[in-house]
C-alpha positions as CSV (number, residue, x, y, z in Angstrom):
1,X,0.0,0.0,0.0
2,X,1.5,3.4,-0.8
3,X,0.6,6.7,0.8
4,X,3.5,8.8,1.1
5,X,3.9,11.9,2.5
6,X,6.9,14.2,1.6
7,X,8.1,17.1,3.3
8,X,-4.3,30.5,2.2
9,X,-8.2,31.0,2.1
10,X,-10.4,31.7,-1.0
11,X,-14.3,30.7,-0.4
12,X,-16.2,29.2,-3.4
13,X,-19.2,28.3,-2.0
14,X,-20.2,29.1,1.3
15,X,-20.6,25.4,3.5
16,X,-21.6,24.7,7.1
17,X,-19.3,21.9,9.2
18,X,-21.7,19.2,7.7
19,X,-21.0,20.4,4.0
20,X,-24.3,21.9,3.5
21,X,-24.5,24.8,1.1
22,X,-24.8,28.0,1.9
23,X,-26.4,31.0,-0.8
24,X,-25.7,28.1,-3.4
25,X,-26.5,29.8,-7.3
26,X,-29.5,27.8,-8.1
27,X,-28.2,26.3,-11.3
28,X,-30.7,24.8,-13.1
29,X,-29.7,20.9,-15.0
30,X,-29.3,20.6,-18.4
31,X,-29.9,18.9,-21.3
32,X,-27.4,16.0,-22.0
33,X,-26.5,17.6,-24.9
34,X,-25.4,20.2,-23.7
35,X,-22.6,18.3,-21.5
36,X,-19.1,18.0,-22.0
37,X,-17.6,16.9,-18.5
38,X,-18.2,13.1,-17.9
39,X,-17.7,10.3,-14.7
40,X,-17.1,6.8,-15.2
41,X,-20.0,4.7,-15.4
42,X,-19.6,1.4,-13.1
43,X,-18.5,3.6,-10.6
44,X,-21.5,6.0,-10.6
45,X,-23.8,2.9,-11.5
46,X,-22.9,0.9,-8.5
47,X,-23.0,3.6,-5.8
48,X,-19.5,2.7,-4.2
49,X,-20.1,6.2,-1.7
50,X,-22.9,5.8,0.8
51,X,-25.0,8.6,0.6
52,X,-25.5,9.2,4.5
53,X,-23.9,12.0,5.9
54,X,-22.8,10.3,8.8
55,X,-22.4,7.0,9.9
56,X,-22.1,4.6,12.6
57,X,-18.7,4.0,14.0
58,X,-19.1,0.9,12.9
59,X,-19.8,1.2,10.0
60,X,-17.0,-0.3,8.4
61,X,-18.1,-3.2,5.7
62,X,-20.9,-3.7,3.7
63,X,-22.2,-6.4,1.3
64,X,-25.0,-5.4,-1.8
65,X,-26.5,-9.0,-3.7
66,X,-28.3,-7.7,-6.6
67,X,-29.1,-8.2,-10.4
68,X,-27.7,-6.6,-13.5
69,X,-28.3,-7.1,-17.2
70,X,-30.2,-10.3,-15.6
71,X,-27.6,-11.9,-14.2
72,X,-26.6,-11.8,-10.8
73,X,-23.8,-9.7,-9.1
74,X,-22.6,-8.7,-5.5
75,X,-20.5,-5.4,-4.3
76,X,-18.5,-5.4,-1.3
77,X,-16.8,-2.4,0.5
78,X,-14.3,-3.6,3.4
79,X,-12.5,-0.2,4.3
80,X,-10.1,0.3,7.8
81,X,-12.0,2.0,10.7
82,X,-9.4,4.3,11.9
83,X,-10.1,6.5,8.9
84,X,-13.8,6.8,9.6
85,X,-15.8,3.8,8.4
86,X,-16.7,2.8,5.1
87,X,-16.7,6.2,2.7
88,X,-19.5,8.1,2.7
89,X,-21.3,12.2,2.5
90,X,-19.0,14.3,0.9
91,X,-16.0,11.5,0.1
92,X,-18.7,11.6,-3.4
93,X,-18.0,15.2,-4.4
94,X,-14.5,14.7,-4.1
95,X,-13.8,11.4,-5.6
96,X,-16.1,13.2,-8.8
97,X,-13.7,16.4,-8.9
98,X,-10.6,13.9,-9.0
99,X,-12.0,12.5,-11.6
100,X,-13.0,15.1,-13.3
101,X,-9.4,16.4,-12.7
102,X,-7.9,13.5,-14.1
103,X,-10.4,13.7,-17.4
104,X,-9.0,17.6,-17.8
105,X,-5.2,16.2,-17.4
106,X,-6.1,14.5,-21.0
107,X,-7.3,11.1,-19.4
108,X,-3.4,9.4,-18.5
109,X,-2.7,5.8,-19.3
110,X,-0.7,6.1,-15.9
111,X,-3.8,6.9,-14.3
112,X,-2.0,10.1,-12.5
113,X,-3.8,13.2,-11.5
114,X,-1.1,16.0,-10.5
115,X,-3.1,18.7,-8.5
116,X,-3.4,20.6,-5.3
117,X,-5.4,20.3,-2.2
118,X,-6.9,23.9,-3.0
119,X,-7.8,22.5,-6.4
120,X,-9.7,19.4,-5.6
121,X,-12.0,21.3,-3.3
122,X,-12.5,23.8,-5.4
123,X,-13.6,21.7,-8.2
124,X,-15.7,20.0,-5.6
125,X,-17.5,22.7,-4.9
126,X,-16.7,22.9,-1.2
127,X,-15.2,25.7,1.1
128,X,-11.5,26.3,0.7
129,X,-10.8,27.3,4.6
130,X,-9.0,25.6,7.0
131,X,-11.2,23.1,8.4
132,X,-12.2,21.5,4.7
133,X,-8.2,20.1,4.2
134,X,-8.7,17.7,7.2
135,X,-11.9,16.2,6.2
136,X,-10.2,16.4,2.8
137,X,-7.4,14.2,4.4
138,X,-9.5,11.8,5.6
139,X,-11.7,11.6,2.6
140,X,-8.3,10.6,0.9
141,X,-7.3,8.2,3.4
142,X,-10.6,6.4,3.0
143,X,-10.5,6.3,-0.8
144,X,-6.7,4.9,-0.3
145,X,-7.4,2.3,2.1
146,X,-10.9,1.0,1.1
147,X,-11.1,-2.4,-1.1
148,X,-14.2,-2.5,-3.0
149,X,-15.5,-6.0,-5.2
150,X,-17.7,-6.0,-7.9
151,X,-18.2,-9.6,-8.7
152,X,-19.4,-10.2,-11.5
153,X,-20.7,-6.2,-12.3
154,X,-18.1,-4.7,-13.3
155,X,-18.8,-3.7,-17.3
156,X,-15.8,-4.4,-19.7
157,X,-17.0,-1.8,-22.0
158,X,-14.3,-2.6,-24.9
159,X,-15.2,-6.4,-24.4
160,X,-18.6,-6.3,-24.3
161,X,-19.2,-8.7,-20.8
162,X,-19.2,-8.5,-17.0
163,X,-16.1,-8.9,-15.2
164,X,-14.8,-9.2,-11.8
165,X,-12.9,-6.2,-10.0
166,X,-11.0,-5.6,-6.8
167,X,-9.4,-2.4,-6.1
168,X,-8.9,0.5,-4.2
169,X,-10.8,3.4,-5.6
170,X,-7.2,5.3,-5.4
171,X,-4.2,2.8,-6.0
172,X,-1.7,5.4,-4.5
173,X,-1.9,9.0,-3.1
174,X,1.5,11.5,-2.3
175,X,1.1,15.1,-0.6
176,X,3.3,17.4,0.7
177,X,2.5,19.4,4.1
178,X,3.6,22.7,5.3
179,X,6.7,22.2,7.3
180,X,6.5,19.7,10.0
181,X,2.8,19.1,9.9
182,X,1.1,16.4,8.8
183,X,-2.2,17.8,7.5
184,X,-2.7,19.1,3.7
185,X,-3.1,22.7,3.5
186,X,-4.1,24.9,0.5
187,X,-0.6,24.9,-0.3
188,X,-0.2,21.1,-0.4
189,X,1.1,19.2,-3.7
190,X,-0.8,16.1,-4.4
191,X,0.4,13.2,-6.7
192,X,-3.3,10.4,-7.4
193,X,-3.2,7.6,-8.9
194,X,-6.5,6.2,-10.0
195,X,-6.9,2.6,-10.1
196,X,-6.6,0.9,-13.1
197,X,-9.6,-0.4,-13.7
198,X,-11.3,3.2,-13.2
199,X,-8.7,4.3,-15.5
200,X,-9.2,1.4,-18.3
201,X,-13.2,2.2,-18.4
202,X,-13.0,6.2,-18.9
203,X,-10.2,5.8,-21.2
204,X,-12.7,2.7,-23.0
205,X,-14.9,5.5,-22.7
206,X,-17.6,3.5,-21.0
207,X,-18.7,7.3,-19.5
208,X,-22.0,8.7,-18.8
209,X,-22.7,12.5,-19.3
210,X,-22.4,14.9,-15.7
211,X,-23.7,17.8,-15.0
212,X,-21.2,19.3,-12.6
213,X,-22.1,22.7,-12.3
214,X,-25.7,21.6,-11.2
215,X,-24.5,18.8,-9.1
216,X,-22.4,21.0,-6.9
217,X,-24.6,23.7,-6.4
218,X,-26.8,21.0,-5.0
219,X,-27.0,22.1,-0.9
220,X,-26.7,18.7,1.1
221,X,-24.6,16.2,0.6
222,X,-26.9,13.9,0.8
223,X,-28.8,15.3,-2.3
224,X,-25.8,15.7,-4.1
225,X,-24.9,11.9,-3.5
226,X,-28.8,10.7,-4.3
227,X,-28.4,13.0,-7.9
228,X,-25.3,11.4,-9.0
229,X,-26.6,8.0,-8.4
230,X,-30.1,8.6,-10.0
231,X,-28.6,10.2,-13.0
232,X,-26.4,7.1,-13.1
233,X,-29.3,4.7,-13.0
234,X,-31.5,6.5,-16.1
235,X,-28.5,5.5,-18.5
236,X,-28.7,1.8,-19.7
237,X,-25.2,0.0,-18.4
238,X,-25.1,-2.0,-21.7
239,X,-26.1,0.8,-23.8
240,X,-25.1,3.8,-21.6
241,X,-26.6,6.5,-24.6
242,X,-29.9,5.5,-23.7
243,X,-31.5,8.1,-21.1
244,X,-34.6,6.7,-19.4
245,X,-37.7,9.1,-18.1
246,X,-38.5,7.6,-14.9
247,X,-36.7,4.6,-12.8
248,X,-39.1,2.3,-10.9
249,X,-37.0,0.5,-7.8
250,X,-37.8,-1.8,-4.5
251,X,-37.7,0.3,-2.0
252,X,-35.0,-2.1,0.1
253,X,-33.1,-2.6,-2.9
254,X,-32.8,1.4,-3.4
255,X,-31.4,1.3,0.2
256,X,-28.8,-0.9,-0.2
257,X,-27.7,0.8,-3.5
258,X,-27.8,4.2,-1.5
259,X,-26.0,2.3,0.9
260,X,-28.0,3.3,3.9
261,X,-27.8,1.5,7.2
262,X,-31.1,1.2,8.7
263,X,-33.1,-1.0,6.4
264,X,-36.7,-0.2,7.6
265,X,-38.9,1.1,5.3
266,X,-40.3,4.2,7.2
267,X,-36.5,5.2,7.5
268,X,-35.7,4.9,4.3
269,X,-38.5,7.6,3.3
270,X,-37.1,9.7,6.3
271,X,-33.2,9.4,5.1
272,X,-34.6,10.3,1.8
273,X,-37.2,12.9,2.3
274,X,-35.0,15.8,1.9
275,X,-32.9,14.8,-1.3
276,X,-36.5,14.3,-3.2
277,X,-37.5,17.6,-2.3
278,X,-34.3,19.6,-3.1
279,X,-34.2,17.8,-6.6
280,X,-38.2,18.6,-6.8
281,X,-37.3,22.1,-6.3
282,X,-34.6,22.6,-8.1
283,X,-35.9,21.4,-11.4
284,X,-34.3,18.0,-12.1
285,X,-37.4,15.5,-10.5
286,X,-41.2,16.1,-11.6
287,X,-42.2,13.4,-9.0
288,X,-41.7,11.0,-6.8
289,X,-44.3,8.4,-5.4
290,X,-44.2,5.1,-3.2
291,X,-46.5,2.7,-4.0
292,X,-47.1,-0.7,-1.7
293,X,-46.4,-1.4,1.8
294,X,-43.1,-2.2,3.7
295,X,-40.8,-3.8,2.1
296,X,-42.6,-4.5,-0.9
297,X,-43.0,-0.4,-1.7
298,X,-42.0,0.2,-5.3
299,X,-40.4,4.1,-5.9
300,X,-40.8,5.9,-9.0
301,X,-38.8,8.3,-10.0
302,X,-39.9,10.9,-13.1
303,X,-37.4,13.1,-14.3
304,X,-38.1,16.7,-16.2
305,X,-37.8,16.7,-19.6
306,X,-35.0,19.2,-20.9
307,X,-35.3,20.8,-23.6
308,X,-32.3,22.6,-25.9
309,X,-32.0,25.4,-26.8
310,X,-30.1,26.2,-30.9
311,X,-26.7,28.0,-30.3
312,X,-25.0,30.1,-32.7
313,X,-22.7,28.7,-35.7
314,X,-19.9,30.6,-33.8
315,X,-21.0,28.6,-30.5
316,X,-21.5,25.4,-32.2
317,X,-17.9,25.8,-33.8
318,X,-16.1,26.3,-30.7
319,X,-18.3,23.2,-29.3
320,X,-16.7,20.7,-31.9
321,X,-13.3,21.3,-30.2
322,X,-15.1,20.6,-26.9
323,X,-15.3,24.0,-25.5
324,X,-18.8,23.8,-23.2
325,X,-22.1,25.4,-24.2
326,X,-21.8,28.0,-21.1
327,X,-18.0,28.9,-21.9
328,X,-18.4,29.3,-25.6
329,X,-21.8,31.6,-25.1
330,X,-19.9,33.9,-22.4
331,X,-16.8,33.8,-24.8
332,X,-19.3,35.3,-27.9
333,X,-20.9,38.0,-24.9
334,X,-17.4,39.1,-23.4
335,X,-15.5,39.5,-27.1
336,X,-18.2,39.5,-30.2
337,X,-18.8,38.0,-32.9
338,X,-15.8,39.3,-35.0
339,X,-13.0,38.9,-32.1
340,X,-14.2,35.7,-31.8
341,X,-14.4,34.2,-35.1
342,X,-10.5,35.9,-35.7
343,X,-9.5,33.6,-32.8
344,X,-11.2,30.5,-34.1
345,X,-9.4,30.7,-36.9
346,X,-6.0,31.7,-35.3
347,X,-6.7,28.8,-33.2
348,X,-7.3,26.5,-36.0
349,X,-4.2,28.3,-37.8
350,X,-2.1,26.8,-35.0
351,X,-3.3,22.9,-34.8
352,X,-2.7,23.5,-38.3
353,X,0.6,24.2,-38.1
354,X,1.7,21.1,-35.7
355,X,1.2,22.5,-32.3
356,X,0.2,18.9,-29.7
357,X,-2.2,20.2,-27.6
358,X,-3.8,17.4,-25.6
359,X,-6.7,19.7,-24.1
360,X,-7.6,21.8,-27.5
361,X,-10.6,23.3,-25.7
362,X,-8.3,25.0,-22.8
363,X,-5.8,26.1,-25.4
364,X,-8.8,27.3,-28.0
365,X,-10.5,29.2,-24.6
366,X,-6.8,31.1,-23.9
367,X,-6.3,32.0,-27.8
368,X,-9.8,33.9,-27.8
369,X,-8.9,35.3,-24.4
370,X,-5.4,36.2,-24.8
371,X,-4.3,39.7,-24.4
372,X,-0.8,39.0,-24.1
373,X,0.0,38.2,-28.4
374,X,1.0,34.7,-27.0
375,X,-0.3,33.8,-30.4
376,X,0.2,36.5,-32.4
377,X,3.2,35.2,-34.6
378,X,0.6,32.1,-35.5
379,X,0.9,31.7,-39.4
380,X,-2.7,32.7,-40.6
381,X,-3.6,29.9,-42.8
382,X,-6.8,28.8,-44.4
383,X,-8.4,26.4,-41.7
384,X,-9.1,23.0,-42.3
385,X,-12.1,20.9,-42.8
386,X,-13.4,20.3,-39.7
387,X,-14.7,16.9,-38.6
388,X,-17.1,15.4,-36.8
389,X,-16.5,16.0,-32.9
390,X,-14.7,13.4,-30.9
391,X,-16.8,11.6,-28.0
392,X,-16.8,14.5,-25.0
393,X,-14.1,14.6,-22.4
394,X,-15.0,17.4,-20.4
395,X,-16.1,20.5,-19.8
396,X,-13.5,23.3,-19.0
397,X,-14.5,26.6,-17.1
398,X,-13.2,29.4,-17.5
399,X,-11.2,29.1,-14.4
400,X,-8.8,26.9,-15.5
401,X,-7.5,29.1,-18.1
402,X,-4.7,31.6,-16.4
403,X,-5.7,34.8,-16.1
404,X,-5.2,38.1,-14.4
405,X,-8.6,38.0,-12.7
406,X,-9.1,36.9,-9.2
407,X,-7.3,37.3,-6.0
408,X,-3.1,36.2,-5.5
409,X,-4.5,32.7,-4.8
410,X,-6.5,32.2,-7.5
411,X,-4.0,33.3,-10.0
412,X,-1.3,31.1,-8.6
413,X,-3.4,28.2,-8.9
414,X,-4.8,29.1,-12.7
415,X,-0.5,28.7,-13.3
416,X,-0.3,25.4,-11.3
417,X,-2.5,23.9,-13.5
418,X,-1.0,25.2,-16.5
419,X,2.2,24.2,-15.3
420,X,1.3,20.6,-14.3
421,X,-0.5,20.0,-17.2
422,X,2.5,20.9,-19.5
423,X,5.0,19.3,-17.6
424,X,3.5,15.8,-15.9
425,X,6.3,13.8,-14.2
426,X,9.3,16.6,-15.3
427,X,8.7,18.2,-11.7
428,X,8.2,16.1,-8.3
429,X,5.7,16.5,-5.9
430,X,8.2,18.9,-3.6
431,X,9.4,20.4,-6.7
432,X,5.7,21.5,-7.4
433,X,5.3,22.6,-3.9
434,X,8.6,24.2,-4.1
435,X,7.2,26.2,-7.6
436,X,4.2,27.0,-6.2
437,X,5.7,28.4,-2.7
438,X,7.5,30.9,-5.4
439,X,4.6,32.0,-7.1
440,X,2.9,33.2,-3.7
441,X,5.7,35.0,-2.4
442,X,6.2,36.4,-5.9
443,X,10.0,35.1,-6.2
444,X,8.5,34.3,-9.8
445,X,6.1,36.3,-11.6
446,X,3.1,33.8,-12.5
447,X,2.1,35.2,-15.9
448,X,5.6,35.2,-17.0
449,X,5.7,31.6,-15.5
450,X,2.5,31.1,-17.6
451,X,3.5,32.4,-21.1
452,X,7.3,30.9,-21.1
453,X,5.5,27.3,-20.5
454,X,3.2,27.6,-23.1
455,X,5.6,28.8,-25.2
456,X,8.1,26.2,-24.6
457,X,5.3,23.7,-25.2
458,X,4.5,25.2,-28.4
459,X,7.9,25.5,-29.7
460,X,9.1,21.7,-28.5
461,X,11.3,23.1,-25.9
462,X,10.2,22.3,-22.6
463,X,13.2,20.0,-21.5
464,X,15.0,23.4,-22.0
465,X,12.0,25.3,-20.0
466,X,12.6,22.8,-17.0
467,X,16.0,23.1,-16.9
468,X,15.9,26.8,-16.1
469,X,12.7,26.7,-13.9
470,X,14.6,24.0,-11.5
471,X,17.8,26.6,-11.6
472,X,15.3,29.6,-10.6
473,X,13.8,26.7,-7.8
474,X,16.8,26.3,-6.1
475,X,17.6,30.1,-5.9
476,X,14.3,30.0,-4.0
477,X,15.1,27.2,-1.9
478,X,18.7,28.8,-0.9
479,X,17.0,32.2,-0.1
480,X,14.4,30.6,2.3
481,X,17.2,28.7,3.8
C-alpha cells in the first residue's frame, strides 16, 4: 500500500461543518446535450459512496447482492476503521472532482492526477478554509485504504461482458504538508493515482454524461450523493446513450444501492425525504411516489424533460473542439462575434501548423482570451475541414485558463495547472510545492511563468523550460534557507 507523504483562504461556496451549502447559485440541470464533463459509469452505476452523511462508528463493511443485465452480481466495500468507516457524505463530491481532474489532465494511461489540495476542493464545490483540508485528508485516506468488489458487475465496455474487480478506488496517493505538519493545506502538492480499472473504463470511454455545475450547487450532501446515483441509474449500463424518463425501484433494494444503514422502510423515506424535495425544487425531478407497503414499496422516479435550446454557428464551432455550451456563449458575450471568429481561426491556424495540444478546448478558450499576443506570430492559414466531434471529455471553465482576474490565490493556482498540465512527471511533488511556494511570495512572476511554459510547449522546448525553472527553484530554496 502506498501513501506517502513528503516534506491561504479563498471561499467558493459558502458550506456549514456538515457540507451543506450556503447561498448556493440555483443552477438549473441541463440537457445532456449540452454536456461536456463526464464520470465513469460502473462507478456511478454501483453507488460505491454511501449517501448518509454520517455513519455509525461501525460502519466499516458492507455487502450489496443484486441483479444486473439479468444476471446476478454482488459489491463489497471492506474499508479500515481508523479513517472513519466505510466512505460516505462528501468522500462523493471529491472522488467526482478527482475524476473530473484526471479527465482535464487528458485522461493518462498512468492513471495520474497532478493537482493541489486547494484544487480538488475547489472543483468540488466545497469551502477552501481551513477546516475542509482535514476532512479532505480523511476523505483521501478512506478512498486509499478501502477495497471495494464487484463480482461479476463490473462492465468491460471494450469487451462487451461482466467482469470481476478488486481495487482500491485510489491505487496510491502523495502530498506534501507545510513544514513539519502532517495535515494538507491549500498549499499542499498532491500526486493520485486512479486505479486501473477506473482508469481502463473512462479511457474505453464506458462514461455517462455529468452535469457538474448543477450537481455542486446542490446544498446537502446527501442530495448531491442521491443525484449522482439517479442520474447514473437513467442510463442503460449496456447501452449507456440510452436516457430513461423515470426509474421504478424496490424500496429495500434502493437502500442498499444508496447504501443506507437502517433498512426499515419508514427510515428509508425519512433518510430520503429531503434529497427528493431539493431535486423537486430545483428542477431536475417532476415526482416521486411510493406505491405498496413495507418492504414491498416500489419508488418511481420521473425526471423533467429538458429541452435545448439552438446555439449560434460561432458557439457550435467552438463546441466541436469541446469548448462547453456556457463557456463558448460567455466567450461570444465578453469579445463578439468578430474577435471571436479571428481567434477560431487563429486557433485552427495553430493545430494547423503542428502544435500537440492534448486539451484543444483549454488552449482554444486562452487564444480567444489572450491579451498578451502569445499567439500572435501564429501563421494565418486557411483552416481545415473540420470533422465530426470526438466523444466528449470534459467540460473546461473558465477558471482553469490563467488569467489576471481573481485574487493572489486564484491566479497562482490558474499557473499550477498550466504548469502541471504541461509538464506531468518533469517536476516532483516537492518540486511542485517548491514552484508553487514561489509563485505566492512572488519570487516568480506567474504570468511570465505562464507564457514561457506555453511557449516552450509550443515550440518543443520544454526539456529546456525545465532546466531553467529547476535553476530559478533552487535560488528559491537557498534564499528561504
Amino acid at each position: 500500500m502506498t501513501i506517502q507523504k513528503t516534506g491561504g483562504r479563498v471561499a467558493r461556496k459558502a458550506t456549514t461543518a456538515d457540507g451543506k451549502r450556503q447561498n448556493a447559485a440555483k443552477v438549473s440541470p441541463r440537457p445532456t446535450s449540452d454536456l461536456i464533463r463526464f464520470e465513469e459509469a460502473n462507478v456511478a452505476r454501483l453507488g460505491l459512496i454511501s449517501v448518509q452523511e454520517r455513519i455509525p462508528e461501525s460502519y466499516a463493511s458492507w455487502t450489496v447482492d443484486f441483479h444486473v443485465d439479468g444476471r446476478p452480481a454482488r459489491l463489497t466495500c471492506d474499508a479500515v476503521a481508523k479513517y472513519g468507516g466505510v466512505p460516505h457524505g462528501l468522500d462523493g463530491d471529491v472522488a467526482t472532482a478527482i475524476i473530473d481532474l484526471y479527465a482535464e489532465a487528458g485522461s493518462p494511461d498512468d492513471g495520474t492526477v497532478r493537482t493541489t489540495a486547494y484544487q480538488i476542493l475547489r472543483r468540488a464545490g466545497l469551502d477552501t478554509s481551513g477546516r475542509y483540508y482535514q476532512s479532505l485528508l480523511q476523505t483521501l485516506f478512506r478512498l486509499r485504504t478501502t477495497t471495494y468488489t464487484a463480482s461479476e458487475a463490473w462492465r468491460d465496455h471494450g469487451r462487451g461482458h461482466w467482469t470481476t474487480a478488486t481495487f482500491n478506488y485510489l491505487s496510491e496517493l502523495e502530498f506534501t504538508s507545510d513544514d513539519e505538519a502532517t495535515e494538507l493545506s491549500s498549499g499542499s502538492v498532491l500526486k493520485i493515482r486512479l486505479a486501473e480499472p477506473i482508469v481502463r473504463s473512462i479511457r474505453a470511454r464506458y462514461t455517462k454524461p455529468l452535469d457538474l455545475d448543477f450537481l455542486t450547487s446542490l446544498e446537502r450532501p446527501q442530495t448531491r450523493a442521491v443525484y449522482r446515483l439517479l442520474d447514473a441509474r437513467r442510463y442503460d449500463p449496456v447501452t449507456p446513450g440510452t436516457l430513461q424518463p423515470t426509474l421504478s425501484v424496490n424500496i429495500i433494494e434502493w437502500a442498499e444501492a444508496c447504501k443506507i444503514v437502517d433498512r426499515r422502510s419508514n427510515k428509508i423515506r425519512a433518510t430520503l425525504q429531503g434529497a427528493h424535495e431539493e431535486l423537486m425544487l430545483r428542477g431536475y425531478l417532476e415526482d416521486v411516489t411510493f406505491e405498496g407497503r413495507g418492504r414491498a414499496q416500489t419508488i418511481t422516479y420521473r425526471f423533467v424533460a429538458l429541452d435545448t435550446q439552438p446555439a449560434s454557428p460561432l458557439v457550435e464551432a467552438m463546441r466541436t473542439y469541446r469548448v462547453s455550451l456556457p463557456v463558448a456563449q460567455k466567450l461570444l458575450t465578453d469579445f463578439g462575434e468578430a474577435h471571436v471568429r479571428a481567434r477560431l481561426q487563429r486557433f485552427e491556424a495553430l493545430i494547423s501548423s503542428g502544435y500537440k495540444a492534448r486539451n484543444r478546448s483549454a488552449l482554444l478558450v486562452d487564444v480567444v482570451r489572450d491579451d498578451q499576443g502569445k499567439y500572435a506570430d501564429v501563421p494565418q492559414v486557411a483552416p481545415p475541414q473540420r470533422q465530426a466531434p470526438a466523444p466528449a471529455s470534459y467540460m473546461p471553465t473558465l477558471d482553469e485558463v490563467a488569467s489576471e482576474d481573481g485574487n493572489l490565490e486564484e491566479r497562482v493556482e490558474a499557473t499550477m495547472k498550466t504548469v502541471q498540465f504541461l509538464l506531468r512527471e518533469r517536476l516532483s511533488v516537492s518540486e511542485y510545492a517548491l514552484l508553487r511556494l514561489a509563485l505566492i511570495l512572488g519570487r516568480l512572476d506567474h504570468a511570465r511563468v505562464t507564457r514561457e511554459a506555453t511557449r516552450a510547449k509550443r515550440e518543443g522546448q520544454l526539456d529546456d523550460f525545465v532546466t531553467g525553472l529547476l535553476d530559478a527553484l533552487q535560488h528559491v530554496q537557498l534564499e528561504a534557507s
